[in-house]
C-alpha positions in Angstrom: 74.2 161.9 -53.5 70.7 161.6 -54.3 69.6 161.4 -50.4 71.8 164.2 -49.5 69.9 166.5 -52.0 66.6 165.0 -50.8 67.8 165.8 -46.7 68.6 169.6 -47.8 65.5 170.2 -49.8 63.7 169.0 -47.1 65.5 171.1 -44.8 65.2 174.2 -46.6 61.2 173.4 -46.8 61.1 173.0 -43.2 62.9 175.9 -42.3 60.9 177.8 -45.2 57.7 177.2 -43.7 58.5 177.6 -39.9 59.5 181.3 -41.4 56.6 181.6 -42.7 54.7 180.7 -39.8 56.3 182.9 -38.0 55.5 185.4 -40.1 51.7 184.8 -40.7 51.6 185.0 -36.7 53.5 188.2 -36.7 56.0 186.7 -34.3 53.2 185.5 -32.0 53.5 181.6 -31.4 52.6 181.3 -27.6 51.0 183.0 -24.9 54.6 184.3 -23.8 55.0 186.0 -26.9 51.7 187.5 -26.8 52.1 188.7 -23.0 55.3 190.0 -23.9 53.4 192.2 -27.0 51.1 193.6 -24.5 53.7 194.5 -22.2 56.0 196.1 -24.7 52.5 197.8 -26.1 52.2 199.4 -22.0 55.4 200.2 -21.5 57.1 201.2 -25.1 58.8 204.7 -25.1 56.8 205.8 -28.3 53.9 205.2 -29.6 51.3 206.4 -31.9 47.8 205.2 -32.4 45.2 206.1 -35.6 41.8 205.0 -33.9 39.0 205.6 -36.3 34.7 204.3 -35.4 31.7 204.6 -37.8 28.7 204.1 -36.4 25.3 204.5 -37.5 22.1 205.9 -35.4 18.0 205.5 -35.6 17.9 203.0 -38.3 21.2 203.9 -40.0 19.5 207.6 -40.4 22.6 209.2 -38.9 25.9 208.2 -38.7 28.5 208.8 -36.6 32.1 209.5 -36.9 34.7 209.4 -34.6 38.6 210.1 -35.2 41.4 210.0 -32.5 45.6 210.6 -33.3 47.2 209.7 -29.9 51.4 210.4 -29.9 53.5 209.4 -26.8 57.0 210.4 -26.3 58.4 209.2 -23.0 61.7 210.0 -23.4 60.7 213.8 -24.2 58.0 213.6 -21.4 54.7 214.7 -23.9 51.7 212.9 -25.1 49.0 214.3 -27.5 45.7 213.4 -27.9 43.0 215.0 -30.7 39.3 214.0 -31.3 37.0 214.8 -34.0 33.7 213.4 -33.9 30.9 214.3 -36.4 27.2 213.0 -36.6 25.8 213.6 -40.0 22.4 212.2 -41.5 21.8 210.9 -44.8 22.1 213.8 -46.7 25.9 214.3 -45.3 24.5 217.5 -43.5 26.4 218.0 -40.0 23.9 217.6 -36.9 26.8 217.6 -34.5 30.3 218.5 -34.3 32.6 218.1 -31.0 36.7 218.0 -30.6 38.9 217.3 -28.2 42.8 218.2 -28.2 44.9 216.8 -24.6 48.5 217.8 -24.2 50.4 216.5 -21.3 54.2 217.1 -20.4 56.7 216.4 -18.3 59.0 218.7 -16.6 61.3 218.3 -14.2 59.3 217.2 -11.4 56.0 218.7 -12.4 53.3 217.2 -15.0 51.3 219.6 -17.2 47.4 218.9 -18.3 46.1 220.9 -21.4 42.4 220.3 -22.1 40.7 222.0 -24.8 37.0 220.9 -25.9 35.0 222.5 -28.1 31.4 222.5 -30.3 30.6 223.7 -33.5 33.1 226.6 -34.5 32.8 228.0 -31.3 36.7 228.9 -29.8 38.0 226.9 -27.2 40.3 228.0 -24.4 43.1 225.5 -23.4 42.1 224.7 -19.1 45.1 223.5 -17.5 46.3 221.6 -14.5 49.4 220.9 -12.5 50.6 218.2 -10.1 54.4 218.1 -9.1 55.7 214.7 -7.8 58.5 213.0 -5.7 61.3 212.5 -8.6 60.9 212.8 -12.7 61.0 209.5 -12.6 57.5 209.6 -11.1 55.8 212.0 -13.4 57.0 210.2 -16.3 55.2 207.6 -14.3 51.8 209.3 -14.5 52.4 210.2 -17.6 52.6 206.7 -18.6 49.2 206.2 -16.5 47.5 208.8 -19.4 49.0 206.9 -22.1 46.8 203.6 -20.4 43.8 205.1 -19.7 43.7 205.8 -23.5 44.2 201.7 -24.4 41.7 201.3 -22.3 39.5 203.4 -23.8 40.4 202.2 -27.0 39.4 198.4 -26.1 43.5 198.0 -26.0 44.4 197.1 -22.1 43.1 193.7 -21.5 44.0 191.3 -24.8 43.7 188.0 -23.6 45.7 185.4 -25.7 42.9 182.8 -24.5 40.1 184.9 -26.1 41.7 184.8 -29.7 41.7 182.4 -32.6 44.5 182.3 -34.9 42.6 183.1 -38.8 44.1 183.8 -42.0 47.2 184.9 -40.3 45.1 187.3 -37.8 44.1 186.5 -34.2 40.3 186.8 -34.1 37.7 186.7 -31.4 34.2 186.5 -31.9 31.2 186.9 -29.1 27.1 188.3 -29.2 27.5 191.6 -27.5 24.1 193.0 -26.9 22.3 191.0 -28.9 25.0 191.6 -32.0 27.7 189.6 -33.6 31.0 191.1 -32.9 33.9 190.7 -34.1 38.0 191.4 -32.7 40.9 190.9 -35.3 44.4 191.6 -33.9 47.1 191.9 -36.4 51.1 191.2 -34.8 54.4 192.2 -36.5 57.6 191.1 -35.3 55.9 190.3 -32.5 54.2 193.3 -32.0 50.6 194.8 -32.0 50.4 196.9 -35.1 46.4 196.9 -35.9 43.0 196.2 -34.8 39.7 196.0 -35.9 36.0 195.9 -34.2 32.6 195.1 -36.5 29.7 194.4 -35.2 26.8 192.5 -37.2 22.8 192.7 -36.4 21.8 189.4 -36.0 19.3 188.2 -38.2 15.6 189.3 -37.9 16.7 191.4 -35.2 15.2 194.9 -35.3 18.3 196.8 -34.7 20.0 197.3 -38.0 22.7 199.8 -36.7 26.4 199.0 -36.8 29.3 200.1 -35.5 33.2 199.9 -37.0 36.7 200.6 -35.4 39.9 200.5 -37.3 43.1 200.9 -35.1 46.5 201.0 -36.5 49.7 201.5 -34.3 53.3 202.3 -34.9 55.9 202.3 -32.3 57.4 206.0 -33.1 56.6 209.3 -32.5 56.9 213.0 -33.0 54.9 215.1 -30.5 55.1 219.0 -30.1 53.7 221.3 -27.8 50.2 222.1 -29.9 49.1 226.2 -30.6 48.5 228.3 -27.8 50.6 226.4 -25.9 54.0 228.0 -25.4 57.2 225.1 -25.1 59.0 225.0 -21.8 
């Protein structure tokens, strides 16, 4: 009796910590699981993406900050991308002040571009470009190509499992990118990607005391309508 109870506790303590292995990984325990993150990351039907830098100028006189919201809706062929970016100086005064607001949608055949920049409080008119293609099938295609060129520019495209260390339940990377410490930490759930971060570190008796800080978060749902000015199809 006594060795049956001793077989099931130790049962339920192996079982107990292979779940919780699994979950300090976020569902990532081989290089198959973490291709298979990236691919469903590239070729989910929804997705939406908080990307937010800091980064400091001239000796930390000015900083900079940068804010993106991207939401991608494949199913309802649209994808919407804003940008605010402010440089202020130590006093919290705004030096500069630039936006950016991309709307892209599907229909039928035919993929819409709506590009609106703007400065300062001065207006900005949407510009806007057309391309029809072969089949929707096709345009949903390039629409999917906008949704990458955005993980690429968000340092999201090219994750290489072989590049990360497994730390405190985050995959981390760490490298000397000019002449700074920086460091990647990837954060999985149910084997997914649902966060990143970016620091870098001067190194020491270096000169350049500047920094620069991303925080991504991601979440595999979204809600995306047609923005103001721009009239739904």
């Amino acid at each position: 009796m006594k060795r049956t109870a001793t077989i099931m506790l130790l049962t339920l303590l192996i079982v107990s910590s292979t779940l919780l292995l699994v979950a300090c990984h976020g569902g990532i325990k081989s290089e198959q699981d973490w291709n298979d993150a990236m691919d469903y990351l590239k070729n989910c039907d929804s997705l939406t993406i908080s990307f937010n830098r800091e980064k400091s100028k001239n000796a930390r006189l000015n900083k900079m900050y940068d804010n993106w919201t991207l939401a991608y809706d494949k199913t309802n062929g649209a994808l919407y991308v804003t940008q605010d970016c402010k440089t202020v100086d130590l006093f919290g005064n705004v030096k500069e002040h630039t936006y950016k607001n991309h709307y892209v949608e599907v229909v039928g055949l035919e993929v819409k571009n709506y590009v609106k920049n703007g400065q300062g409080v001065l207006a900005a008119e949407w510009e806007v470009t057309s391309n029809s293609y072969g089949s929707n099938e096709e345009a949903l295609e390039q629409l999917r190509q906008v949704l990458l060129s955005y993980l690429d520019q968000f340092s999201l495209n090219n994750l290489n499992y072989s590049d990360y260390n497994l730390k405190y339940g985050k995959f981390e990377k760490t490298e000397v990118v000019n002449n700074k410490d920086t460091v990647w930490k990837l954060s999985f759930s149910v084997g997914k990607l649902t966060a990143a971060s970016y620091e870098t570190k001067h190194l020491k008796d270096s000169s350049d005391i500047d920094y620069e800080k991303i925080y991504i978060t991601l979440s595999y749902s979204a809600e995306v309508t047609a923005p103001d000015g721009i009239a739904a199809e």
